[in-house]
C-alpha positions as CSV (number, residue, x, y, z in Angstrom):
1,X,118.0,111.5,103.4
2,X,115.8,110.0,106.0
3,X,112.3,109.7,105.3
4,X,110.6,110.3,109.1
5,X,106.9,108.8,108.9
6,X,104.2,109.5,111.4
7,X,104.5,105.7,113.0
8,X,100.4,106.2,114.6
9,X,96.7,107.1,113.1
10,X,95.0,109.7,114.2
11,X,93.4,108.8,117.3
12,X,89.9,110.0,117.1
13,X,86.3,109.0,118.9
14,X,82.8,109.9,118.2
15,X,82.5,111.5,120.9
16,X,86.1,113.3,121.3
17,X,85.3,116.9,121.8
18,X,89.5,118.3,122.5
19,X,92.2,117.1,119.3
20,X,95.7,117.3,119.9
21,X,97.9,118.9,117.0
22,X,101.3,118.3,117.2
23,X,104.3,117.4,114.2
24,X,106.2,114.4,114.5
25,X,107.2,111.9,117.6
26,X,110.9,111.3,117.3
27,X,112.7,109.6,114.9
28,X,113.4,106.6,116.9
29,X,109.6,105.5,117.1
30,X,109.1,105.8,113.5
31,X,112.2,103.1,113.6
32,X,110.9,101.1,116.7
33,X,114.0,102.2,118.8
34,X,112.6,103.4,121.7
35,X,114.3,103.8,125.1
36,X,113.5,102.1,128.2
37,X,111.2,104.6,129.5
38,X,109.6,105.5,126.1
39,X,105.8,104.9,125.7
40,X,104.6,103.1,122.5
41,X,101.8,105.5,121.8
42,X,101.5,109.7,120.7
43,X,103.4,111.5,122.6
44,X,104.9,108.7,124.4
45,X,108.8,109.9,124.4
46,X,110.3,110.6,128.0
47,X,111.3,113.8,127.2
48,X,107.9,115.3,125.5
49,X,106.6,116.4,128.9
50,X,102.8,116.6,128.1
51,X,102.3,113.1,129.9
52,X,104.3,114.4,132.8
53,X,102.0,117.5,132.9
54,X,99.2,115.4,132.4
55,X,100.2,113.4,135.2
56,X,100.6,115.7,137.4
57,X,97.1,117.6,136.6
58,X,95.3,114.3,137.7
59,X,97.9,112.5,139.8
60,X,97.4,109.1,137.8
61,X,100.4,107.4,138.5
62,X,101.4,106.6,135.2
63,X,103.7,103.9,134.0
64,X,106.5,105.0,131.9
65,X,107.8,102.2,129.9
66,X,107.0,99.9,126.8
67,X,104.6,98.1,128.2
68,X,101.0,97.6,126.8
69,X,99.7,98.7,129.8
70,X,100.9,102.1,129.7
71,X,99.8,102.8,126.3
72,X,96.1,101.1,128.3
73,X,96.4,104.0,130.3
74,X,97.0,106.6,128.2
75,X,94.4,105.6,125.9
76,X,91.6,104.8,128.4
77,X,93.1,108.8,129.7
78,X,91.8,110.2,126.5
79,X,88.6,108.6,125.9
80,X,87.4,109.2,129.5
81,X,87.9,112.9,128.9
82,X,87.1,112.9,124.7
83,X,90.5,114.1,123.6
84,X,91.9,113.1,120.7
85,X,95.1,113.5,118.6
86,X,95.7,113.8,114.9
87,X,99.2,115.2,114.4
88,X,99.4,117.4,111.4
89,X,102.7,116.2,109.4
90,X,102.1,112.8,107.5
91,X,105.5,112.6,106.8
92,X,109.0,114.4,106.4
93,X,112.5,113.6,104.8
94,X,115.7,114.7,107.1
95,X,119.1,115.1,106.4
96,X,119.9,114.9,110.5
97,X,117.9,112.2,112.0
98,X,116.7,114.3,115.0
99,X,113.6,115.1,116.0
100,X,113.9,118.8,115.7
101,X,111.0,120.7,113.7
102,X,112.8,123.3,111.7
103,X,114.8,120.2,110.2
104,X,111.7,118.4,108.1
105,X,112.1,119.0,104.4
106,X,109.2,117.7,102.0
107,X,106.4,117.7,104.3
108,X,103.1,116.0,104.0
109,X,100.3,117.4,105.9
110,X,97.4,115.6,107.1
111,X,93.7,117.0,106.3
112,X,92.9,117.9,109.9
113,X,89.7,119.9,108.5
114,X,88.9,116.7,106.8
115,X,89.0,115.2,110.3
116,X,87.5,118.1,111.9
117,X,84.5,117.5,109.3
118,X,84.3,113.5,109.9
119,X,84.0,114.1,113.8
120,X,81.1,116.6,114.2
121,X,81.7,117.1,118.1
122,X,85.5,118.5,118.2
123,X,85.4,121.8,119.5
124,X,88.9,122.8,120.3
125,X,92.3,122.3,118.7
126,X,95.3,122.1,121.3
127,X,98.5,123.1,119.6
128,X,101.7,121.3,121.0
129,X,103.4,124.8,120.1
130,X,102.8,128.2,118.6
131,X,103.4,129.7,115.2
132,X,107.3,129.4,114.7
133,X,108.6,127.7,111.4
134,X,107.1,124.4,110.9
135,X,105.1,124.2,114.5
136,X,102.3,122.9,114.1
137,X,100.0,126.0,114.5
138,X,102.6,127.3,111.6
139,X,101.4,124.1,109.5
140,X,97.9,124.7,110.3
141,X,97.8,127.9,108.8
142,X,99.3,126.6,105.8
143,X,96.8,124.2,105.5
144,X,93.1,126.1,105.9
145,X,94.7,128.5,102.9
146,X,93.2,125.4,100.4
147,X,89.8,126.0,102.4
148,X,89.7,129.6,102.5
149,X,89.7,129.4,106.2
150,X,91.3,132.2,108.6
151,X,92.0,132.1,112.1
152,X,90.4,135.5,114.2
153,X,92.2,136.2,117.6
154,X,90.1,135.5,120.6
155,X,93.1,136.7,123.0
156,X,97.0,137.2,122.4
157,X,98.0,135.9,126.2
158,X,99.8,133.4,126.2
159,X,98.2,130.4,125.3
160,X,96.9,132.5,122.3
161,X,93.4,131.4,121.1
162,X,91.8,131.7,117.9
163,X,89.0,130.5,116.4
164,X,87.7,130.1,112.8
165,X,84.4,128.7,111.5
166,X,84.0,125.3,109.7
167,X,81.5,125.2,106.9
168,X,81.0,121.5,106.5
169,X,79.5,122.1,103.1
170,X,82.2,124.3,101.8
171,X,84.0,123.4,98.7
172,X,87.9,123.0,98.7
173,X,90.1,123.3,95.8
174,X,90.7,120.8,93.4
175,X,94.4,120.5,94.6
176,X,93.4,119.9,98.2
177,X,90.7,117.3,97.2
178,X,92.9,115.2,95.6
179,X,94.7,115.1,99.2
180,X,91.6,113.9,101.1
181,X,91.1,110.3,101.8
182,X,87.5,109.2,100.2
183,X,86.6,108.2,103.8
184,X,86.4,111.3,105.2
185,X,84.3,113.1,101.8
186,X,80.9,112.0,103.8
187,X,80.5,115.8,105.7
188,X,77.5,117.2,107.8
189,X,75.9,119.7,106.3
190,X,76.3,122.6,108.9
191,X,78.9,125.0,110.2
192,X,80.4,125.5,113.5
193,X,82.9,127.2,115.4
194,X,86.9,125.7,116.2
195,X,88.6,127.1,118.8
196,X,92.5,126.7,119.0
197,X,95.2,127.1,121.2
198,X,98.4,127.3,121.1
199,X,100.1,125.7,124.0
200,X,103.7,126.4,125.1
201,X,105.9,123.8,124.0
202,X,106.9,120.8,126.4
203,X,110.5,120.8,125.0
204,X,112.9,122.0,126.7
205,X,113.8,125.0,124.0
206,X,110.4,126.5,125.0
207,X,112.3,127.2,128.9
208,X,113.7,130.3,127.6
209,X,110.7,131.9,126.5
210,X,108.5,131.3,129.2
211,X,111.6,132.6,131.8
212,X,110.7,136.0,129.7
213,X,107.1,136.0,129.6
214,X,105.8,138.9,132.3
215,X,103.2,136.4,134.3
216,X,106.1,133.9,134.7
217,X,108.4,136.7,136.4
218,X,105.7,137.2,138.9
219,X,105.1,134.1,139.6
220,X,108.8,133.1,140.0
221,X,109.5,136.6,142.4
222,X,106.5,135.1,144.9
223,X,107.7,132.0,145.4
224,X,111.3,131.4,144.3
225,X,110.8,127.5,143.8
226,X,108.2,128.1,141.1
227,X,109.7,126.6,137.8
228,X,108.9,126.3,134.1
229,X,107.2,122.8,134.4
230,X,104.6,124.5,137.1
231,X,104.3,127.2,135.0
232,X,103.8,124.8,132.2
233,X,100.9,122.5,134.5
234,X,99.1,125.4,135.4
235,X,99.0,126.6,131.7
236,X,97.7,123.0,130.7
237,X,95.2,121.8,133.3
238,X,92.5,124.5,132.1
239,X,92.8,122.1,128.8
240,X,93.6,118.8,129.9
């Protein structure tokens, strides 16, 4: 059995306003494997598209390789627009070393509302996915159940959006305190509300269900070159 740990923190400012939610990176940069065009850093494999999109949204020019500049250029990408990620699964065991979600066994979560309670200006959640089996929206739900929390639908389009409100003086079981690190046990005293959203997912599983999705079939009819990464950039650049 392979024990898959997260290999980065959270990545988190005072002032970041957007967190990222995703699972896991691959296996290979838990084991410091990575390929030639892999990116030391959250979502940093080749194949997870959301730097592609990204890139294409702001036409930075990235660099795609293992160098410490392009990890410099994602980084100084997210604090110049306040997002942040904090993926939600700590840890997993696997019996196939892949990077697939449905395959983690014995998950650890992270305490995102922890986080969401340490850093007092995050507004929005961006989910790398939606609510299949062990997505990370799926996970998220699992995890406001110790807080009492539910999520109320804003709109069912795809990306779906829900939002919840965060009482940063509400008590949490004694189970889920005991999973809290003492760091993050200083909270504001107020309440606010969380959007989320759950965006498609850059993998290329995700193809088939956006060929299906109504708005994609129009778009694809008026202009016959139009492809599931467009669909994908227009989807992301309202949030990135």
């Amino acid at each position: 059995m392979f024990l898959h740990k997260h290999p980065y923190q959270p990545f988190i400012n005072q002032d970041t306003t957007k967190l990222i939610v995703g699972t896991l990176p691959p296996p290979r940069f838990a084991t410091g494997e990575l390929l030639e065009k892999d990116v030391d850093f959250c979502y940093g494999s080749y194949y997870n598209s959301l730097w592609l999109f990204i890139d294409k949204i702001h036409n930075i020019g990235l660099r795609y390789d293992n160098s410490q500049e392009a990890i410099d250029e994602r980084k100084d990408f997210f604090i110049k627009n306040k997002i942040g990620v904090c993926d939600i699964v700590e840890s997993a065991e696997r019996k196939k070393i892949d990077a697939s979600d449905i395959g983690m066994q014995n998950i650890k979560l992270r305490n995102i509302i922890g986080y969401l309670k340490k850093h007092p200006n995050i507004d929005t959640l961006l989910f790398t996915g939606g609510n299949s089996k062990n997505g990370p929206e799926y996970f998220f739900r699992k995890h406001i159940k110790d807080y009492n929390i539910k999520l109320e639908v804003v709109s069912n389009e795809v990306p779906r959006v829900h939002q919840f409100i965060l009482d940063c003086h509400s008590e949490q079981s004694e189970e889920s305190k005991k999973k809290i690190p003492q760091s993050l046990l200083s909270f504001r005293n107020d309440k606010r509300t969380i959007k989320t959203v759950s965006l498609t997912s850059g993998s290329g599983a995700a193809n088939i269900s956006i060929s299906r999705l109504p708005l994609y079939k129009q778009l694809k009819i008026k202009n016959p070159d139009f492809n599931t990464f467009d669909f994908r950039v227009m989807q992301y650049r309202e949030f990135f």
